[in-house]
C-alpha atoms as a printed R data frame, in Angstrom:
    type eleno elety resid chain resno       x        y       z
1   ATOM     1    CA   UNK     A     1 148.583  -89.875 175.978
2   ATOM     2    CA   UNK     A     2 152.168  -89.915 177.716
3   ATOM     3    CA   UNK     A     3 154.257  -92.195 175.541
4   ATOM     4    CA   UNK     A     4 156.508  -95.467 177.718
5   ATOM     5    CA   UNK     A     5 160.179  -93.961 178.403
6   ATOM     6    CA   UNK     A     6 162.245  -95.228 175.339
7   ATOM     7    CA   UNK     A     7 164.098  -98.984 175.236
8   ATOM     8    CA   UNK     A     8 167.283  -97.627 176.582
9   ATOM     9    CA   UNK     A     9 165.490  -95.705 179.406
10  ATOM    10    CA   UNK     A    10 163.981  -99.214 180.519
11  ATOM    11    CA   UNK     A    11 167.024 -100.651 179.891
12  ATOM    12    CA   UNK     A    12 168.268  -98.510 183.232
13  ATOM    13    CA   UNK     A    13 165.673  -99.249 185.486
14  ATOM    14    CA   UNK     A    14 164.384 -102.854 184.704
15  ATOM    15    CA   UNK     A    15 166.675 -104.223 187.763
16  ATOM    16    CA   UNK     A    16 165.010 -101.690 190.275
17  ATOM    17    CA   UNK     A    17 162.809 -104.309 192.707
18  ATOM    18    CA   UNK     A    18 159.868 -101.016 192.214
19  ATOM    19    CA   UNK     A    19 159.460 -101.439 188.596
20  ATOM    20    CA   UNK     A    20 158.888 -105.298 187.592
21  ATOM    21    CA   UNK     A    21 155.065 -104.610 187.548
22  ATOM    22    CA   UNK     A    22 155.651 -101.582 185.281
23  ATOM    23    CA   UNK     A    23 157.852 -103.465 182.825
24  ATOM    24    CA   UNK     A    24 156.185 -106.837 182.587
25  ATOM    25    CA   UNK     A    25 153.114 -104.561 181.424
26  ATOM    26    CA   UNK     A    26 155.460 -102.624 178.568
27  ATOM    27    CA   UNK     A    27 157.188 -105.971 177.814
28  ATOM    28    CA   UNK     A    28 153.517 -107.185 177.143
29  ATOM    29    CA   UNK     A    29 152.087 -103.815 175.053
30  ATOM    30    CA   UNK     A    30 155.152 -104.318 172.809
31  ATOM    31    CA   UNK     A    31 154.504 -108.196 171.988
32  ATOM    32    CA   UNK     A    32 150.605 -107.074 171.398
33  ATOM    33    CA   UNK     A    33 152.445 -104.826 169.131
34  ATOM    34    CA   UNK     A    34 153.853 -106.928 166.715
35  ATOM    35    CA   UNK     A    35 151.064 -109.619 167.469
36  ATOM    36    CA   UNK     A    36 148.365 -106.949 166.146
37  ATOM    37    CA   UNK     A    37 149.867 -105.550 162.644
38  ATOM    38    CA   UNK     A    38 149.633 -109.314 161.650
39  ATOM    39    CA   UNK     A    39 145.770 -109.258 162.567
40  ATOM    40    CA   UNK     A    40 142.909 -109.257 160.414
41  ATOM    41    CA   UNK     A    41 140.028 -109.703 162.298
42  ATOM    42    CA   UNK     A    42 137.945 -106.890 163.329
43  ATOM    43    CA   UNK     A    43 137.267 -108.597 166.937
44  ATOM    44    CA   UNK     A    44 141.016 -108.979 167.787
45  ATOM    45    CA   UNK     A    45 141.900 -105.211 166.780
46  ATOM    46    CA   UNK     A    46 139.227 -104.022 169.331
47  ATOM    47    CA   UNK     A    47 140.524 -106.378 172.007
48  ATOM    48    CA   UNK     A    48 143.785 -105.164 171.346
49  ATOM    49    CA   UNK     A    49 142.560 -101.430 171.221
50  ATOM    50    CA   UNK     A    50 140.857 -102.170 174.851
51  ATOM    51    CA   UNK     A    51 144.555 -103.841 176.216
52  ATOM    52    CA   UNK     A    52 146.518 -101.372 174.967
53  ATOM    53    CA   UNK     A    53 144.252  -98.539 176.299
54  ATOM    54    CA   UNK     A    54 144.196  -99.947 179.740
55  ATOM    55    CA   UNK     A    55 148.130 -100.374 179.351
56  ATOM    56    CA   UNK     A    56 148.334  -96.536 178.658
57  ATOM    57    CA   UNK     A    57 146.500  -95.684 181.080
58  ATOM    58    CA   UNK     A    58 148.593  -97.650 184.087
59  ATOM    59    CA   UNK     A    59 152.115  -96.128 182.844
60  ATOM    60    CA   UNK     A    60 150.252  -92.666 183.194
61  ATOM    61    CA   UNK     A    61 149.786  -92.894 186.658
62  ATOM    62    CA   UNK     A    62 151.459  -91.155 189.553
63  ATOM    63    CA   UNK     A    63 154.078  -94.191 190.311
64  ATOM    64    CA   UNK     A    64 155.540  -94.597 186.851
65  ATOM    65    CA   UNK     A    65 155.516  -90.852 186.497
66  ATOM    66    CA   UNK     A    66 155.876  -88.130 189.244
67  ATOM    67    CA   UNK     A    67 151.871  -87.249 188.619
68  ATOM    68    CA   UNK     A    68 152.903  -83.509 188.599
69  ATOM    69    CA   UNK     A    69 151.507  -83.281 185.329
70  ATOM    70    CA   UNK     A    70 148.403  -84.533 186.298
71  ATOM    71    CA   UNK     A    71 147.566  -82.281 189.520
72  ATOM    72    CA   UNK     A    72 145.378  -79.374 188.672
73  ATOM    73    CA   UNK     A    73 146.409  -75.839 189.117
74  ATOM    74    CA   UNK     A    74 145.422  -75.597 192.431
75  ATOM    75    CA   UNK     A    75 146.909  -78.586 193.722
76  ATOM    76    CA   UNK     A    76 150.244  -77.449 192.379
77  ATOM    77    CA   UNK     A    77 149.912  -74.984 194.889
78  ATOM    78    CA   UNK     A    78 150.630  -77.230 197.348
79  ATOM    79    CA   UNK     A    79 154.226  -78.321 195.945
80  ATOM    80    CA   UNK     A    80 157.018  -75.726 196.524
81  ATOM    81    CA   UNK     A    81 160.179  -76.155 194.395
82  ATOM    82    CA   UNK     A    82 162.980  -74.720 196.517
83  ATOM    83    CA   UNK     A    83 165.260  -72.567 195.294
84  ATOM    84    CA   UNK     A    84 168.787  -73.483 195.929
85  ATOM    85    CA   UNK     A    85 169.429  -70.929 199.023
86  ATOM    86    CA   UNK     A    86 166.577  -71.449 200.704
87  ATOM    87    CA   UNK     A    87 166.180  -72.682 204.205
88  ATOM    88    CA   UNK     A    88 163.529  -75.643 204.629
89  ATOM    89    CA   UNK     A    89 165.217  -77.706 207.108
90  ATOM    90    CA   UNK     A    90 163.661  -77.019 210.117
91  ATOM    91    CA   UNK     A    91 160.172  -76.267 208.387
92  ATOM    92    CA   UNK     A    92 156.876  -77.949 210.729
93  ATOM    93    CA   UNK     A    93 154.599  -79.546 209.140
94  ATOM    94    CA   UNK     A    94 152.602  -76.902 207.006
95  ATOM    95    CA   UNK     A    95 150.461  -79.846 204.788
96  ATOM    96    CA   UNK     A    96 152.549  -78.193 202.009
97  ATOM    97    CA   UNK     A    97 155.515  -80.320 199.649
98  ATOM    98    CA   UNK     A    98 158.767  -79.531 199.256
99  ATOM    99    CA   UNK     A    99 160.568  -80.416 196.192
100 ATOM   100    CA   UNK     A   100 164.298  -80.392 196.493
101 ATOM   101    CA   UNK     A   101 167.216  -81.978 194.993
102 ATOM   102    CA   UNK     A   102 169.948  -84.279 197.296
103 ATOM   103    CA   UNK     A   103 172.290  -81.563 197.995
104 ATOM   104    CA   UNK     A   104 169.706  -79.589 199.187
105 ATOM   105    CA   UNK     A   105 168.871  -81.902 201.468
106 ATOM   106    CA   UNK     A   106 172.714  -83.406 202.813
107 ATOM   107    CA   UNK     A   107 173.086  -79.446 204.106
108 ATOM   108    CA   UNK     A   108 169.948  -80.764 206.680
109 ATOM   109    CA   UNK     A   109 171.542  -83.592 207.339
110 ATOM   110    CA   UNK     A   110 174.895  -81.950 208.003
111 ATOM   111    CA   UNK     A   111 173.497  -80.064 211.094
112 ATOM   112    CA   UNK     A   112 171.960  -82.900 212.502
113 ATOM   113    CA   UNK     A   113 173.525  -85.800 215.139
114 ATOM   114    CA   UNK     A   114 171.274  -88.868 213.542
115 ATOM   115    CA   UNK     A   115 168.671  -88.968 210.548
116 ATOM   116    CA   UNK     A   116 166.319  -91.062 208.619
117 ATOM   117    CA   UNK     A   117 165.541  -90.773 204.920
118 ATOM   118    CA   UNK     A   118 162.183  -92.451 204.180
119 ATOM   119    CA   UNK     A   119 161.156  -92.953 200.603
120 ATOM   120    CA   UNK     A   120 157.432  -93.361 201.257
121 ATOM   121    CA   UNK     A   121 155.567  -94.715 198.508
122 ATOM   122    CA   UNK     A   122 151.994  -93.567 198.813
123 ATOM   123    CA   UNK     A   123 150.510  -96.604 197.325
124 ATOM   124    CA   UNK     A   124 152.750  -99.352 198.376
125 ATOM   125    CA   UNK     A   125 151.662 -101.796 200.488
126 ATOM   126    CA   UNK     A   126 154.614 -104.203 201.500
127 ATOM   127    CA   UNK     A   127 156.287 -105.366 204.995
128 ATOM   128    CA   UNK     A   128 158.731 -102.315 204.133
129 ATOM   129    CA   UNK     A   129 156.158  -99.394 203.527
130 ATOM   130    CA   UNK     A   130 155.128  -98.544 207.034
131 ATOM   131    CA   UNK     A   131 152.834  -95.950 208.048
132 ATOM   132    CA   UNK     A   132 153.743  -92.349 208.426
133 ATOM   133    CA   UNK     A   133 152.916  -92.173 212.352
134 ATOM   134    CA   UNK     A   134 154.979  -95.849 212.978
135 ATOM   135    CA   UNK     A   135 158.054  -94.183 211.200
136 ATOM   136    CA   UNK     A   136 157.933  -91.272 212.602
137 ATOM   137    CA   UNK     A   137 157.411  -92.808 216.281
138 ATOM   138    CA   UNK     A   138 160.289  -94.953 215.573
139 ATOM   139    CA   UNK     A   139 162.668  -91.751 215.495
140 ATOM   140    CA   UNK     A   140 161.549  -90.093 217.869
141 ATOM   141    CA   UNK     A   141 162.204  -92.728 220.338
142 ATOM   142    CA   UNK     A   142 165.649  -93.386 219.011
143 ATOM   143    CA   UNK     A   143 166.537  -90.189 218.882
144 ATOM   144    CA   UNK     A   144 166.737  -89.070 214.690
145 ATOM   145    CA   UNK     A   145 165.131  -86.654 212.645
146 ATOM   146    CA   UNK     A   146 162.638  -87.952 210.349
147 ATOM   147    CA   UNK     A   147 162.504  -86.830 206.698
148 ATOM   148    CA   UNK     A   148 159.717  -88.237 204.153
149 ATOM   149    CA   UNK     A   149 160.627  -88.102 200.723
150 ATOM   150    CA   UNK     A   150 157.007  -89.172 199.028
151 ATOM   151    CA   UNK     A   151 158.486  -90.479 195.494
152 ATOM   152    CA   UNK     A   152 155.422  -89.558 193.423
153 ATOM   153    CA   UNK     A   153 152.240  -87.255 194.007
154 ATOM   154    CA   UNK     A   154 149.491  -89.056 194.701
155 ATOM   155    CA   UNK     A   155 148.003  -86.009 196.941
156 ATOM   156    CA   UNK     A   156 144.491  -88.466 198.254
157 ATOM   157    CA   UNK     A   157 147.003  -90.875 199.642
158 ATOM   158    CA   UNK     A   158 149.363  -88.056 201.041
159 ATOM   159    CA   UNK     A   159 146.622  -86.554 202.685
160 ATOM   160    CA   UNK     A   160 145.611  -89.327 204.905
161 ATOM   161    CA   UNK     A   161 148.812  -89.879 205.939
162 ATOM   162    CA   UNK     A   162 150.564  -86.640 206.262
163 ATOM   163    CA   UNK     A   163 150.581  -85.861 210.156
164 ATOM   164    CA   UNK     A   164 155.048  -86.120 210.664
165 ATOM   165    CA   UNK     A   165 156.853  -83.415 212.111
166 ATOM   166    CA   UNK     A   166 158.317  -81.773 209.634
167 ATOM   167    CA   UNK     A   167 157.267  -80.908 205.826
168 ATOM   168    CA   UNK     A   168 156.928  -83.873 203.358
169 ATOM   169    CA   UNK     A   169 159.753  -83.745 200.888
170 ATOM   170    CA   UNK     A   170 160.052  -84.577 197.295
171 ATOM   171    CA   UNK     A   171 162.443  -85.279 194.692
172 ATOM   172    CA   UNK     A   172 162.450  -82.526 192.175
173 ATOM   173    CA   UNK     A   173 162.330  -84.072 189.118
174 ATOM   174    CA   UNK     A   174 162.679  -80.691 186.853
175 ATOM   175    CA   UNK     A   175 166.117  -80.653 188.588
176 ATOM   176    CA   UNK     A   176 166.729  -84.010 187.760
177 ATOM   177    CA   UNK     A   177 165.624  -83.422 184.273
178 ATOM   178    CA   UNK     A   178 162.981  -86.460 184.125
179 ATOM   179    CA   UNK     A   179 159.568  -87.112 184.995
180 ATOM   180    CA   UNK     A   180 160.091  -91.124 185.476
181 ATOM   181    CA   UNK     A   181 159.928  -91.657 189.008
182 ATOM   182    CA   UNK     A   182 162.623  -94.633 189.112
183 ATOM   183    CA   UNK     A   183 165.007  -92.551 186.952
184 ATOM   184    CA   UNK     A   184 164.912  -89.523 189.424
185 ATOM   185    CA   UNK     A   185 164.874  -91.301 192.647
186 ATOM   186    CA   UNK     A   186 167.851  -93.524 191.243
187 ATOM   187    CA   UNK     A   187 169.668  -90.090 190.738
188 ATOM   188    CA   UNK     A   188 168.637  -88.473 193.997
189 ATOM   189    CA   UNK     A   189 169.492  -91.979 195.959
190 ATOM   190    CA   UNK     A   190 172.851  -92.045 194.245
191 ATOM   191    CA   UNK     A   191 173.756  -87.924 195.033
192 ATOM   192    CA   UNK     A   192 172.585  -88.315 198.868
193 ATOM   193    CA   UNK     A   193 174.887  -90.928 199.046
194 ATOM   194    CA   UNK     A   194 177.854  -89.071 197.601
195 ATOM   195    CA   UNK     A   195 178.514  -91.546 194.736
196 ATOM   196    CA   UNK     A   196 179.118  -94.470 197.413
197 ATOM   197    CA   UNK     A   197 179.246  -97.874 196.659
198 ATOM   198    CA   UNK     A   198 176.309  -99.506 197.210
199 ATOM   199    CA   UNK     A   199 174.980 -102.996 196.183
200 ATOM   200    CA   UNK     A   200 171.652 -102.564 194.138
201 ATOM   201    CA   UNK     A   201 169.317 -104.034 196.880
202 ATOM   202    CA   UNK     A   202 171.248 -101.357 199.613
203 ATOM   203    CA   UNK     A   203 170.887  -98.664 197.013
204 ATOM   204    CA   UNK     A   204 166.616  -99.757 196.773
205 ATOM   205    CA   UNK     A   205 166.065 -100.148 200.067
206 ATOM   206    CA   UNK     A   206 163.581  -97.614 201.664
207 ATOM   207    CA   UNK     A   207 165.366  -96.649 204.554
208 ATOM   208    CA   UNK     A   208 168.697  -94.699 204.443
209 ATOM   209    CA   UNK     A   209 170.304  -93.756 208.397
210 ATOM   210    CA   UNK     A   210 172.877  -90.764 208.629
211 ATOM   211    CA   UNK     A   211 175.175  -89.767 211.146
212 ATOM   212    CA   UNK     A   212 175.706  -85.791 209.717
213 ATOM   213    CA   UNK     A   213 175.754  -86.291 206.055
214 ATOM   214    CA   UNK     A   214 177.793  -89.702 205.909
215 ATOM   215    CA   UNK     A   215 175.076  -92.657 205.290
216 ATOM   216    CA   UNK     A   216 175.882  -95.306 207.756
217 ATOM   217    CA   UNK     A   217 173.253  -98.343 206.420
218 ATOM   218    CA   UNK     A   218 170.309  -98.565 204.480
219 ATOM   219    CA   UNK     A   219 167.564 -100.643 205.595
220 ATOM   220    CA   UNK     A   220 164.712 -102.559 203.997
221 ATOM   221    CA   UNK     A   221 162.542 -102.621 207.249
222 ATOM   222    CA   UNK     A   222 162.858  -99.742 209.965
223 ATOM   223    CA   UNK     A   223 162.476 -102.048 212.602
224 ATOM   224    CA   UNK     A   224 165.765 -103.999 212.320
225 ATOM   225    CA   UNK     A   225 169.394 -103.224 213.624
């Protein structure tokens, strides 16, 4: 069983508009905590035992964590860490995902005019989490390259969707030295940014437009100026 991140690691991410589901469920394990040493009947304990089971068994999903962990060997086959000098810029789409870190990435966006940065959330379903195909048609008919950064592996979900131009990216969270999705996607947003001031909702938003390698906006939906 994966252990929840400790209290000051959840401390870091509680503002990020991703993670109120995740925390209002570890909020709620920890008051079950100190509700259930104080209980005596046998009936309780085993509906606490069921609560906190469940509870263990959401934070352990791809979403909280990157779900690396989880893939089998074979599916791992599929992600490709990059190595530091290696070209995967212009790379079509092969079904295969690259993991990178954000520097890796801002040399791509150095040699092109315009860019998007989508981070595509397999399982989300809000007004911001468009489909693959929409995003991608969106860019090509305003002229920027498209790059997906999936923020988890969920491979079912990628599947399905995974028919963009180029490779589907990921954040490499061995780089980033974490396996807690919000943590490493904080650090990546933050380093493809270059450190510049954003206000928390810019910083969360899923949509992040370059001219070269200098961000120009973020944007919650693609579809407004």
């Amino acid at each position: 069983m994966v252990k929840s991140p400790p209290i000051a690691n959840l401390q870091n991410v509680t503002g990020h508009p991703r993670m109120k589901t995740y925390m209002t469920l570890i909020f709620h394990r920890r008051i079950w905590l100190k509700f259930a040493f104080g209980l005596k009947s046998k009936k309780c304990f085993v509906i606490f035992s069921i609560f906190s089971f469940s509870n263990c068994f959401i934070t352990n999903t791809p979403g909280f964590y990157s779900g690396y962990s989880k893939l089998t060997e074979e599916q791992k086959k599929s992600i490709i860490f990059v190595e530091e000098n290696t070209s995967f810029c212009d790379l079509k789409n092969d079904q295969r995902i690259y993991s990178i870190s954000a520097n890796q990435l801002l040399k791509c966006l150095k040699r092109n005019q315009t860019s998007i940065i989508y981070f595509w959330s397999p399982n989300c379903h809000a007004k911001s989490c468009i489909s693959l195909v929409a995003a991608q048609k969106y860019c090509d008919n305003n002229n920027y390259t498209l790059y997906i950064i999936t923020e988890y592996y969920d491979l079912e979900k990628i599947k399905i969707q995974n028919n963009v131009s180029l490779s589907m990216l990921a954040v490499n969270h061995e780089y980033y030295k974490t396996d807690y999705c919000n943590k490493y996607v904080d650090l990546f947003t933050k380093e493809i940014v270059k450190n510049k001031k954003l206000t928390k909702p810019e910083l969360h938003n899923r949509f992040f437009v370059f001219k070269a390698d200098s961000l120009v906006k973020t944007k919650a939906i693609l579809f407004t100026e």
